[in-house]
N, C-alpha and C positions, 0 to 999 in steps of 0.2 A: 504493500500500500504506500510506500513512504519514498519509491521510487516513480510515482504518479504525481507527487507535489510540482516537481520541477516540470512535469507539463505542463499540470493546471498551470505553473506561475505564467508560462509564455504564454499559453495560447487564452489566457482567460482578457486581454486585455484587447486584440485582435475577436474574440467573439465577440464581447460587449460591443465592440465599433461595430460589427455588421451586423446585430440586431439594431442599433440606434440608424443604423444608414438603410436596414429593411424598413423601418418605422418610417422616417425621414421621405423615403422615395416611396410609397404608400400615396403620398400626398401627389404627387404627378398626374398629371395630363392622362385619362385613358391611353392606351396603346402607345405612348411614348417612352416607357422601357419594359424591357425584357427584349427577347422569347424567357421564357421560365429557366430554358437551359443554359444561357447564357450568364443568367442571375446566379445560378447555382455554381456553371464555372467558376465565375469569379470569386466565389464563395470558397470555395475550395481550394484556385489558387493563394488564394488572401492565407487561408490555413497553412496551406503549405507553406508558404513564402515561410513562417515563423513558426511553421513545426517540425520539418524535417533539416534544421539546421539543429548541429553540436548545443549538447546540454550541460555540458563540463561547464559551463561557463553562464554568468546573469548578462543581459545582456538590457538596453534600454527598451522592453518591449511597448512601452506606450508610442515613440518614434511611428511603425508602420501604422500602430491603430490610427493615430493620428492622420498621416495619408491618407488612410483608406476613410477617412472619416472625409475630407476635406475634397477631395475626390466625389464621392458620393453627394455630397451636400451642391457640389459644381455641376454633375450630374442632375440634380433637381433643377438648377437653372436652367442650365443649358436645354433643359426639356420643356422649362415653362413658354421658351423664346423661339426654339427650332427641334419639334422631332426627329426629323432627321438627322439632325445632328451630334442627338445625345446618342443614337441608334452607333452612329461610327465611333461616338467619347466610348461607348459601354466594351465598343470593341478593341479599341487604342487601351483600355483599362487591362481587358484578360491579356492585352500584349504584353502591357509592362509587367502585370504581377507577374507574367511567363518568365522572362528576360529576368526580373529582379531574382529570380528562384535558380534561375539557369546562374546566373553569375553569384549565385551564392558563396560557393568551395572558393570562386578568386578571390571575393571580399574580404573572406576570414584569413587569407596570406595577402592583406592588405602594403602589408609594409614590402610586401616584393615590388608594388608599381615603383617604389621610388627609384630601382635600379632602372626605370625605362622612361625616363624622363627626355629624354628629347625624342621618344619615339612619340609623344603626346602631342609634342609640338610641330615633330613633324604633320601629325593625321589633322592637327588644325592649320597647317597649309596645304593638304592635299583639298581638304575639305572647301576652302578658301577658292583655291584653282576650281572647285568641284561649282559653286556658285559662281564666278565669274564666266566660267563655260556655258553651263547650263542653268543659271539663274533664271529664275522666273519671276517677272514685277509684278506684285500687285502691290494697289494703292500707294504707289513710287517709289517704295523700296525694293530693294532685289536680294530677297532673304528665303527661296524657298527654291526647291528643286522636283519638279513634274515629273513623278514616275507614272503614266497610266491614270488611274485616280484617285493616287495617293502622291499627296503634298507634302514634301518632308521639309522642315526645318534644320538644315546642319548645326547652325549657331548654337542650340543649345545643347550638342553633342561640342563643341566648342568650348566652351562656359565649362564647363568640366574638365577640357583636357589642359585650357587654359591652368585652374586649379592645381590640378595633379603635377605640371611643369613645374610652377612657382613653389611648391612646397617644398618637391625634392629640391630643387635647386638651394635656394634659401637655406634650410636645414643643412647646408655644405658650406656656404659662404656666408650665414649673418654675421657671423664674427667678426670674420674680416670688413667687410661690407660698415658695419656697425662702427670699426674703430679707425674708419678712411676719416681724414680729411675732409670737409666740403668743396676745400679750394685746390685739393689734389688729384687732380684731373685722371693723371697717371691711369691713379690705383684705382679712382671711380671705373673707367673704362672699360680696366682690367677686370673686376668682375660685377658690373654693372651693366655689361653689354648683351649678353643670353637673358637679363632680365627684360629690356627693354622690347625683348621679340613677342612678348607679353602686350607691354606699352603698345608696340608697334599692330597689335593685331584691333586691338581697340582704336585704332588711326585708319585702317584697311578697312574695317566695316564702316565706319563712318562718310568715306571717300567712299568706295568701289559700292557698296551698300547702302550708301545715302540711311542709313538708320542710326538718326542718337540714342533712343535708348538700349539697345545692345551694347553700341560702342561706351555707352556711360556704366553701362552694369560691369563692363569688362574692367573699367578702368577705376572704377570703385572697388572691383576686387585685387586686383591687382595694388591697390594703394596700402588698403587694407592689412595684406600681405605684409608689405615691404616693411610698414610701420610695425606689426606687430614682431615680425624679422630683426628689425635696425635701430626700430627709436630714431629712426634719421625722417622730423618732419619737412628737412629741406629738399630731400627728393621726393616726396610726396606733394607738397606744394609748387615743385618744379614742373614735375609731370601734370597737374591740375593745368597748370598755367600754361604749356602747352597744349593742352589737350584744350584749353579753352580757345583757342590762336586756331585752333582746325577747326573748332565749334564753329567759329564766325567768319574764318576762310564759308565753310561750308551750307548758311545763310547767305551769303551774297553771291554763292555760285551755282546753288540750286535750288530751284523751285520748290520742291516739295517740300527740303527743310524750312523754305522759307514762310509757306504756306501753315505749316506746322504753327510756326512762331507768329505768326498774326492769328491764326485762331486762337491760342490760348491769349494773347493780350486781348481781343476782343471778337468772340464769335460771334456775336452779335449785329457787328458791320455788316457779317455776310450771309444770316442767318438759316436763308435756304441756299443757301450754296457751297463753300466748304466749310461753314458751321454749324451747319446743321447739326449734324451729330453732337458735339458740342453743346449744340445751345439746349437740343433736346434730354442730355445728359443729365445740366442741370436742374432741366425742368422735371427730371425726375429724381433728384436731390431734391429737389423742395418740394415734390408732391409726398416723398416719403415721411418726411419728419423726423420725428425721433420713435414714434412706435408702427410706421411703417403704412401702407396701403391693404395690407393682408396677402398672401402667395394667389397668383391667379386674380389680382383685383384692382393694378396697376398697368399701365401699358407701357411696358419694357420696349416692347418691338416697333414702337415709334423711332426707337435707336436704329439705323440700320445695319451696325456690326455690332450690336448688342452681345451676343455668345462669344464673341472675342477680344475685343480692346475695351469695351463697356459692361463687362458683366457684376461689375461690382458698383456701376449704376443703375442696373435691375436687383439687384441683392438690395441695395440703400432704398431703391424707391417701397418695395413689396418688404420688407421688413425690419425699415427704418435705420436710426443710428442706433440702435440697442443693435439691433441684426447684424447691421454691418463691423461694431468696432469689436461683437463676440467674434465673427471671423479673424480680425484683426489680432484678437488674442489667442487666437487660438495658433497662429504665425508664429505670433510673440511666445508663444508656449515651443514649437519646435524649434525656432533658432536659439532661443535661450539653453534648450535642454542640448544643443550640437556646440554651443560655447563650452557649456559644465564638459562635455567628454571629452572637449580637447584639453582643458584646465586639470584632467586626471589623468593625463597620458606620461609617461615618463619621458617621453623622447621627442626631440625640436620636430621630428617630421610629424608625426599623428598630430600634434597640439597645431602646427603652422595647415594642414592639410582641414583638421575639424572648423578652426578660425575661415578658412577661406570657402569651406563648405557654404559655413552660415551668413558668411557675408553675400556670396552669389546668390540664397536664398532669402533671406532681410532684404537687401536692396533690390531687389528683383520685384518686389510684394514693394516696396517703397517708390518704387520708379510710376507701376500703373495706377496706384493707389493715389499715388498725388498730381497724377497727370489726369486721374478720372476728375476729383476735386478740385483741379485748376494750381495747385503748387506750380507744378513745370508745366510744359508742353506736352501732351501726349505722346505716346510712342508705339511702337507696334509689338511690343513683349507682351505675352501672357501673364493673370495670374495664377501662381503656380497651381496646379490640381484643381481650379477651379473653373478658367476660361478655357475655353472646346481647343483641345490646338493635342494632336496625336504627337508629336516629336517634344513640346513640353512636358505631357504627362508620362514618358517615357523617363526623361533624361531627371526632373526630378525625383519619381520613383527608384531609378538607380542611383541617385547621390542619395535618397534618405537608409537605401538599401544597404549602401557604403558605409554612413554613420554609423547604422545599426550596428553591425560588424566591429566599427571601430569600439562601438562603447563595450566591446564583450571585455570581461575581467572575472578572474578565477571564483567558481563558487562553494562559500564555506562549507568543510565539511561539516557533517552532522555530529554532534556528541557521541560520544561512545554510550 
């Protein structure tokens, strides 16, 4: 009997999430999810994902419930705005939990990536060459690649290998790096320069991609990094201040970004035209309030990319500011808990690798969340597990996959 505990402990935490996301998705639109077996795949894989990995070991199991929690809850939107949509989310969902389960056994020999650190870097220049070739624009970015029809997103297969580069790297040279000079050119160069191919890729999307917020996710994380690597804020505020010098190169040489930045100062100039969106956004902020319109009693799809760039002004409108900053916390709940497991790691790479997890994860959630609310400019990045986008919900599913893993640490033995 007492060799049953350490199941229950994992898997009890992963059930409770899909009774509350069976509960949750109850509420949907007739016929806009399932088939029934679909429901139960996922169910299944969701168990597996967090049953059939190693028991020697506690591991952070709230982490995937969380996901799948958040996932599910996106899934309810994405169904209230577009059937068909959640139909492909439901099935981009048994893909990832597939993937996350398949890449299980890598995860737990976590600490092996670091010995392939420029193969990362490399596959985020093949991938780069992979959209400049076959790039496909919509709505004037060029961030997506047309197989047939399916739409992949490489960027956020990026945003990860981005990560995985700068950790190992780092974890070899903070030291150094840390105890350079500012005005020592030299020795910045000298191992400052594989850092900057990093920098350099968040300057590449922004150009050849025309998209600031990937190019600012990349370059938030990457800053992130280096500071928590160096302690060195003058390379950090260097690279800002570059990256701001492309920012406004990139306003005055293109359209779209520029288009970007006059709707968020005023969409309203152009209200049916590129502000639309925008302006209907907010009118569904302020029809929400603080306790909401009720699910199914607002008109989200006045948006016309609601299930994408706006879903978290169909969340706000239909269940208010309670509804939306409980999402918000519930964010703040998963990157906080991928801070705590790199703050318990014994070694520069897992702590610098957990840090840069949660910052591509935070600001990521920080970028649409204030570009929905009018902070910045809008941008064309998902929120994570919750807006419709098949290659988001993959590549966060495997970074939360990843954490998981990392947070594993030896389980006490029992009393004699």
């Amino acid at each position: 009997m007492r060799s049953l505990i350490p199941v229950v402990r994992r898997l009890w935490p992963m059930a409770l999430a899909l009774a509350l996301s069976a509960f949750v998705l109850s509420f949907a639109p007739p016929g806009t999810i399932g088939p029934a077996w679909l429901d139960a795949a996922i169910a299944i894989a969701a168990l597996a994902w967090v049953g059939v990995q190693p028991f020697d070991a506690e591991r952070d199991d709230l982490l995937p419930a969380l996901a799948v929690m958040l996932a599910s809850f996106g899934l309810l939107l994405i169904a209230r705005v577009s059937p068909d949509l959640a139909h492909k989310q439901q099935y981009w969902l048994l893909i990832s939990l597939a993937l996350v389960l398949c890449a299980g056994p890598l995860f737990t020999r976590f600490r092996r990536l670091a010995g392939y650190k420029y193969i990362w870097i490399l596959g985020s220049f093949v991938l780069f060459l992979m959209l400049v070739i076959f790039g496909h624009e919509v709505n004037g970015a060029r961030l997506w690649i047309q197989l047939g029809p399916i739409q992949l997103e490489p960027v956020e297969l990026i945003k990860l290998f981005i990560v995985l580069f700068l950790a190992a790297y780092l974890a070899e040279t903070a030291d150094v790096i840390a105890a350079a000079k500012p005005w020592s050119i030299r020795s910045n160069l000298k191992y400052l320069g594989p850092l900057f191919i990093g920098w350099g890729a968040s300057m590449a999307i922004l150009v050849l991609q025309r998209d600031l917020g990937m190019a600012t996710l990349l370059l938030a994380t990457f800053a992130v990094l280096l500071y928590a690597a160096t302690r060195r804020i003058d390379l950090v505020a260097g690279g800002f201040a570059v990256f701001g010098l492309a920012a406004y190169w990139a306003v005055h040489h293109y359209a779209y970004v520029q288009t970007r930045i006059d709707v968020w100062r005023n969409p309203f100039a152009d209200a049916l035209g590129a502000g639309y969106q925008s302006a209907q956004s907010y009118y569904a902020l302020a029809a929400g309030g603080i306790f909401g319109t009720g699910y199914r009693l607002g008109h989200p799809t006045y948006i016309p990319d609601v299930a994408t760039d706006y879903i978290y002004a169909s969340l706000s409108e239909e269940f208010g500011l309670i509804g939306a900053c409980v999402l918000l916390v519930l964010f703040l709940t998963v990157v906080r808990r991928i801070f705590a497991i790199g703050t318990h790691q014994p070694d520069l790479y897992t702590k610098l690798l957990a840090v840069g997890l949660a910052a591509t994860l935070g600001v990521q959630v920080a970028i649409i969340v204030g570009g929905v609310v009018g902070l910045f400019p809008l941008t064309g990045i998902t929120l994570p597990f919750v807006s419709y986008g098949g290659s988001s919900l993959v590549a966060n599913t495997l970074l939360i996959g990843l954490v998981w893993a990392m947070s594993a640490r030896p389980r006490p033995r029992p009393a004699a």
